[in-house]
Residue, then its C-alpha position, 0 to 999 in steps of 0.5 A: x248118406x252119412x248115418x249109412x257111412x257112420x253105420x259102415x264105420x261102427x261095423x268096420x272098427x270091430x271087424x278091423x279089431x278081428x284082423x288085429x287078431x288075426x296076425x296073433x298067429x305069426x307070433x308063432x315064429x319069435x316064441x318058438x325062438x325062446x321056447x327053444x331056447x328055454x327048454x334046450x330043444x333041437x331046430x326039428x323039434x322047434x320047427x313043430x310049432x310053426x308048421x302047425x299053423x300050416x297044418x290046420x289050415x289044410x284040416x279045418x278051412x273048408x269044414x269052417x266054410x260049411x260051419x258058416x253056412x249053418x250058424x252064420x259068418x259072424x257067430x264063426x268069427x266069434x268061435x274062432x277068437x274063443x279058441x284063440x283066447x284059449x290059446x294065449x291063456x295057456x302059456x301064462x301057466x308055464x312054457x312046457x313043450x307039451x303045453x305049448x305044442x297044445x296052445x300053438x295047435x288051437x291059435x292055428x286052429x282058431x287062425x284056419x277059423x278066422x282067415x275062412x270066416x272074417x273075410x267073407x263077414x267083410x264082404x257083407x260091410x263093403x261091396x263090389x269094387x271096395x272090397x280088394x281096398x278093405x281086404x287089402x287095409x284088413x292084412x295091414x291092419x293084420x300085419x302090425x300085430x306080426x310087426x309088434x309080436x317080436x318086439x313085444x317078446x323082446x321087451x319082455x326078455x329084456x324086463x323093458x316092460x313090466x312082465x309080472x314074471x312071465x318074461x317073454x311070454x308077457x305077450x300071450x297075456x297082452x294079446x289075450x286082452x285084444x281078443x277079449x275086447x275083439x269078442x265083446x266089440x263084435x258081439x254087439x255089433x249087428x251085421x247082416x249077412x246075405x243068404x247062401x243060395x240052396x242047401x249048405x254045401x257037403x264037403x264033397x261038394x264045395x272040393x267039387x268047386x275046384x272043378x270050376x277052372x277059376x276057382x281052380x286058377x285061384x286056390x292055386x294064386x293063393x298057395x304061391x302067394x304063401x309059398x313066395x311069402x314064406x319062401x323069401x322070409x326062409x331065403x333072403x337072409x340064406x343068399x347074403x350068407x352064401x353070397x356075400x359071406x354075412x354072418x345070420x345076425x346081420x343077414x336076418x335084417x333081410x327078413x325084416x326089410x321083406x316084411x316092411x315093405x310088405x306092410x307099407x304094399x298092404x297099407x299103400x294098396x288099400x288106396x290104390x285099389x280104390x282108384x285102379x282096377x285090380x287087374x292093373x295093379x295085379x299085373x303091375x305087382x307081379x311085374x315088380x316080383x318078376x324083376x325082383x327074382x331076375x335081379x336075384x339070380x344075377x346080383x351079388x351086390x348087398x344094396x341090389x339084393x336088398x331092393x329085389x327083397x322090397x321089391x318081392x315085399x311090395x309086389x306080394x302084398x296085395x296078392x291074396x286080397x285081389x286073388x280073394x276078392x275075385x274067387x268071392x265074386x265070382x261066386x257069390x252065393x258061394x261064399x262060405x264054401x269058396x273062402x274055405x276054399x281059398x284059404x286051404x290054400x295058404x298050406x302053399x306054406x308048407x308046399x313050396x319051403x319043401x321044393x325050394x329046399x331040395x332045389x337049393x340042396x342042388x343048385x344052391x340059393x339060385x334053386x330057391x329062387x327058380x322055384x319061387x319064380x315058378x310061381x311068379x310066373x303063374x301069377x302072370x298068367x292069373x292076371x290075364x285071367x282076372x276080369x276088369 
């Protein structure tokens, strides 16, 4: 019993170093800041590197889950941190727009590789009721490399670290050595996966999973699981502008308490997933953001405003794992083809900023909000349909 714990642990680490990896991507939102500034670009043209990322996702996620049925989730895992490296390394030779529109285009393609192929590889580790908990501590883990990106950035700008003359850029190099440990560490580390049931799925075939209703149900939870996400870090700081006439300095602040508690619900849910089903700490969560967008409607209090942003934070934590973990069990010899699935979804992040966007041209801020409560409410309605 302890060498099958020792075992699971030895596996783990590795798979956990990969989450790591996996949140090189929100790095995308400080750099496109200092390339910006660097080469006196337009917001329009900036605002290509972020949407990128989006944009792979909705090209490359559901080759990648028929990928994996033909050479395996752990070799799709490896090819995904290679292009990954590939996109860290270019950056250390200059930041010319065209160099770094090619390195954000393959970290969004190694990161469409990644999400499809690392979630699936965990669920042959950790089993049944576990794997919400681990998926969950895998987007904690995932989340410190988006906490650290900004500071490592700054640091750089600042000369606070030794940065061999790269200045902010020190953090592509930084991030490179991380991938190169990952690749080695999962390299050696034996994982057996579970056979896929027939034939490898077509494309065609695995979009025709969309035709069954919860499979459905759940790629559309993931895409306003993204679209709150990343419409609360594009709207908080807008609200206190509007309403309490703070300047952006001050109200970017709001972003950042958004994304605190989002990592403390990642790391706090990991444990509470292993004592609650997740259909009651699903429901509990949705409620939490429910409240949160009424109170956003209604306040024009800083410190009221501030607690519904946490609220959303903690509440949207935990959803994608839940959501994930379910469309994986509901299918299991459906693995691959459901994961590639599911995380076509995130391009919800693209989806969702579009419709808030002419909602608050409309109606102000309070448009926003209406359209991300939209999709609260239909994650309550996914809640009823999550089994104990």
């Amino acid at each position: 019993m302890e060498n099958s714990k020792n075992s699971s642990l030895s596996k783990l680490i590795p798979v956990m170093l990969c989450f790591f990896a996996m949140g090189f991507v929100d790095l995308v939102g400080i750099a496109s800041n200092y390339v910006k500034a660097d080469l006196g670009l337009s917001d329009s043209q900036a605002n290509i590197f972020p949407s990128l990322v989006f944009f792979w996702f909705l090209i490359f996620s559901v080759p990648t889950g028929m990928l994996m049925s033909r050479i395996g989730q752990k070799k799709t895992v490896l090819l995904s941190l290679l292009v990954t490296f590939a996109s860290l390394l270019l950056p250390v030779f200059g930041d010319s727009y065209m160099l770094m529109l090619i390195s954000f285009s393959l970290l969004g393609i190694g990161n469409a590789l990644m999400q499809t192929s690392l979630n699936p590889l965990l669920s042959n580790i950790v089993r049944g009721d576990r794997l919400a908990s681990s998926l969950t501590f895998g987007q904690f883990v995932k989340a410190i490399a988006s906490f650290l990106a900004p500071y490592i950035a700054m640091w750089g700008a600042t000369q606070a670290i030794p940065t061999f003359d790269l200045g902010w850029r020190i953090l592509f190099p930084i991030y490179m050595i991380v991938a190169v440990i990952a690749i080695l560490l999962l390299n050696v580390t034996q994982i057996k996966e579970e056979k896929e049931e027939g034939k490898p799925s077509t494309f065609g075939q695995c979009l025709a999973l969309l035709g069954k209703p919860f499979i459905l149900l759940s790629f559309i939870g993931i895409m306003c699981h993204v679209g709150i996400d990343v419409g609360t870090n594009t709207t908080a700081p807008k609200i206190l502008m509007e309403r309490l006439g703070m300047d952006l300095d001050d109200a970017a602040f709001a972003t950042s308490l958004y994304f605190i508690f989002r990592t403390a619900g990642c790391f706090l849910g990991s444990f509470i997933l292993r004592k609650m089903s997740p259909k009651s700490f699903f429901g509990i969560s949705v409620v939490m953001m429910l409240i949160a967008m009424a109170g956003l409607f209604i306040f024009h209090d800083k410190t009221m405003i501030y607690v519904c942003i946490a609220l959303i934070g903690f509440g949207n934590s935990n959803v994608f794992s839940v959501v994930f973990s379910q469309a994986l069990l509901y299918l299991p010899g459906k693995k691959n083809e459901v994961s590639g699935l599911m995380i076509m979804g995130l391009f919800g992040g693209t989806v969702f900023p579009l419709a808030m966007g002419v909602a608050s041209d409309a109606m102000g801020q309070s448009g926003a909000v209406a359209v991300m409560t939209v999709g609260v409410l239909y994650l309550l309605f996914y809640t009823f349909r999550i089994k104990k």
